[in-house]
N, C-alpha and C positions, 0 to 999 in steps of 0.2 A: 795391502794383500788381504784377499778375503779369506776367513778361516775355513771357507766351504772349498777350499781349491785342494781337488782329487789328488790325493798322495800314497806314493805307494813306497813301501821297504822294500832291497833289493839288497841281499847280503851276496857276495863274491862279486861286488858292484867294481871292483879295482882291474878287473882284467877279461880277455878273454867274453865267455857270452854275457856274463853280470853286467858287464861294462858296455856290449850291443843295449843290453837289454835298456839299461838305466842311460843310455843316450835316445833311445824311440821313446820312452817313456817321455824325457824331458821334451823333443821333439814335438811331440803331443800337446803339448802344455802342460802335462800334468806336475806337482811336486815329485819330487826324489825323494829319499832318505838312501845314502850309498853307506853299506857297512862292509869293509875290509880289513883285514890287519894291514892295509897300507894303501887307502883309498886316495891318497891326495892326487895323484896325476888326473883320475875322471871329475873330482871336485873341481878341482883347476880349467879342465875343459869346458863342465858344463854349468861354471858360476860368470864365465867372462862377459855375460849379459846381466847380471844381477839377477839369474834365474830363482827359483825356489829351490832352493838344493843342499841337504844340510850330510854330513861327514859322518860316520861313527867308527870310530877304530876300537876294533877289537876282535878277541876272538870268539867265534858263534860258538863253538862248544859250551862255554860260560853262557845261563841262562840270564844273567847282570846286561848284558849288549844287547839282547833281543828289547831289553825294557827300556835303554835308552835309545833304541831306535824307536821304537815306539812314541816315547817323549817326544823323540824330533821331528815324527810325522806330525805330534800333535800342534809343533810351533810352528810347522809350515800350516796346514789346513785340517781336512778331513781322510784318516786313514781310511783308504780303499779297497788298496792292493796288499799283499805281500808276496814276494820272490823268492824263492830260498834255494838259491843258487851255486855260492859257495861247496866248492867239493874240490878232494883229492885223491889220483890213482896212485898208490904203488905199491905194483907187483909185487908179491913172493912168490918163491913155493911154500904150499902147506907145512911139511915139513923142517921149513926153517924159520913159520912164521912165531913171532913171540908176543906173549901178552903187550908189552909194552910199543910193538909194531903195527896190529891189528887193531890198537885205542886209536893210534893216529886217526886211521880212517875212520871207525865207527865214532870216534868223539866229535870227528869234523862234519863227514857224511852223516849219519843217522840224527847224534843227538842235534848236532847244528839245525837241521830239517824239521826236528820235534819241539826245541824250544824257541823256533818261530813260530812254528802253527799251533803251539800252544799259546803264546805272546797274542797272537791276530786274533783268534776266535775268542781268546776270553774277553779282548779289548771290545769286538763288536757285540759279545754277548753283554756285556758289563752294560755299555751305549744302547743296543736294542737297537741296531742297526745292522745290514746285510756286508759281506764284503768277500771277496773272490781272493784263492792261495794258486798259486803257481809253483811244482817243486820240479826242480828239475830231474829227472832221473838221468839213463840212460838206452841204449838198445843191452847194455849188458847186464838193465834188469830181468830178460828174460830172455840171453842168449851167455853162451860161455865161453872164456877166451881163458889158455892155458894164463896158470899164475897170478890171475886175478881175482880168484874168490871171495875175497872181504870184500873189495869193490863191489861186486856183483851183488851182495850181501846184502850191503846197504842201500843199493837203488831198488833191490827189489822190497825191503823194507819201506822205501821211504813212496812205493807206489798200494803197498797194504795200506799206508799211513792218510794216502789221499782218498782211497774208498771208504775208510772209514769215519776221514772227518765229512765226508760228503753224504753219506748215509744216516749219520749222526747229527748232523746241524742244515742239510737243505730246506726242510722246515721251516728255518728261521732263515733264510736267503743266505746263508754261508754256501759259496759254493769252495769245491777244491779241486784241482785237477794237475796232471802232470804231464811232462812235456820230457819225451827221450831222442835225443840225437844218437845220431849215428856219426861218424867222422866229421869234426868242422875245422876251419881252419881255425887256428887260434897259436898263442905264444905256448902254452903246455901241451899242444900236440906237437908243434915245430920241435920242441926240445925232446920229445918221448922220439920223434922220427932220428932225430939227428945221436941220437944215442946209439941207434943200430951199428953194427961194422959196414952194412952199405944203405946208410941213409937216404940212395934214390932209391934199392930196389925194395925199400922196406913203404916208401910212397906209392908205387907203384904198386905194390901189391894190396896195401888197404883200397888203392884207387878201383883196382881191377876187380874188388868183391862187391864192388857199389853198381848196381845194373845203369846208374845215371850218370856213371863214368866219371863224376868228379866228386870232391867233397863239399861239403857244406857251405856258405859261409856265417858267419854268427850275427848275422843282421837278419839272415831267415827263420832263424832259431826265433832271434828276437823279436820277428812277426808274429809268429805263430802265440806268444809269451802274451805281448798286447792283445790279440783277438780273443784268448782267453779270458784276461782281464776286464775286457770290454763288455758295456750290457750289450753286443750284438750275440754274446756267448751267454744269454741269460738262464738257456736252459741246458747248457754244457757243463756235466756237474759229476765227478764219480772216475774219469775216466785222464786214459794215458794217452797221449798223441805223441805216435812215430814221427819222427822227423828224418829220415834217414836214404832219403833216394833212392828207395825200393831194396835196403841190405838186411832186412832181415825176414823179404819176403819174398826169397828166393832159394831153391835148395844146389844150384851149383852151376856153373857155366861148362862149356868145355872148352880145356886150354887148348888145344890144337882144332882148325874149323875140320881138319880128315875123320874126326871124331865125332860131329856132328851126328844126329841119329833122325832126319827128314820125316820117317818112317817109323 
């Protein structure tokens, strides 16, 4: 195994888009590093060839995990990439939100996002070497959905986060950039749908505010993640990419077509 072989970190690598992402990755040829509090089911998938692909459990809030992934891209090859992926929604209302409810998120989302891309950039600055962050946000970095404020919170933090490591270090070939979905299929949407009192009509109405009439799936997410990543994105640097099937660049449909306005 040559220690030149392109590796990248990909925390929230166990599920959902982490888990698109860090399968196109390997796909690629490239090395993995999968860090989840519970990665073994995508380890298991994408080692059954004796791929380059190493495990880190734990949790990203702890800036101790960022360093052992780190480590492990270093005993696969040459760190590349990094993904900062890993996130959690849940809702409150303001008013019932408590310090110890609103860390969940901020310790998972923000800090999780911060002590990665602090981890990457100091590792490529240390080496004197270039290397591309990918964080993921959301569309609800810059839209708003009843009860979800800390959420929103921190994806809008975590795309301040990407203008400035990009501002800050493109000089030295760090680039950074963010990528926001809008609705994808995944196992934590399935569970936030299935919790409504009418599970279809609560699908159907996130379906119906998407002008492209369906949702995502987390394999396009994870296109868009690679092309970032790639030097075909050499001078893609600073910036957030909608991924959302035209949902947050639209201001409303009309539910009845007698309502239509031709004129």
């Amino acid at each position: 195994m040559t220690t030149e072989l392109r590796t990248v970190v990909v925390t929230g690598a166990g599920s959902g888009i982490g888990r698109a992402i860090a399968r196109a990755l390997h796909g690629a040829g490239q090395g993995v590093v999968l860090v989840d509090l519970d990665p073994a089911a995508t380890l298991a998938e994408l080692t059954d060839d004796g791929a380059a692909v190493r495990a880190v459990t734990g949790d990203i809030a702890d800036p101790a995990t960022h360093l052992q992934a780190r480590d492990a891209a270093a005993a696969i090859g040459r760190l590349d990439g990094w993904v900062s992926c890993a996130g959690v929604d849940r809702p409150c209302p303001l008013p019932d939100l408590t310090a110890t409810e609103a860390a969940r998120t901020v310790d998972t989302n923000l800090y999780g996002t911060l002590w990665g891309t602090q981890t990457a950039v100091r590792t490529w600055l240390d080496a004197g070497r270039p290397g591309a962050l990918v964080a993921i946000s959301s569309v609800h970095g810059r839209r708003a959905y009843p009860d979800h404020g800390v959420y929103e919170m921190t994806k809008a933090a975590i795309e301040a986060l990407t203008r400035n490591v990009a501002v800050s270090y493109a000089a030295l070939g760090i680039r950074a950039n963010a990528v926001a979905p809008g609705g994808v299929v995944t196992a934590a949407l399935e569970a936030s749908l299935a919790s409504a009192a009418d599970p279809q009509a609560a699908r159907d109405e996130l379906t119906a505010f998407v002008p492209a009439g369906r949702l995502a799936q987390d394999t396009e997410i994870a296109a868009v993640v690679q092309f970032l990543l790639s030097d075909a994105a050499s001078y893609v640097n600073g910036q957030t990419i909608v991924v959302d099937g035209a949902m947050t660049s639209h201001i409303g449909f009309a539910a009845d077509p007698s309502t239509a306005r031709p004129a």
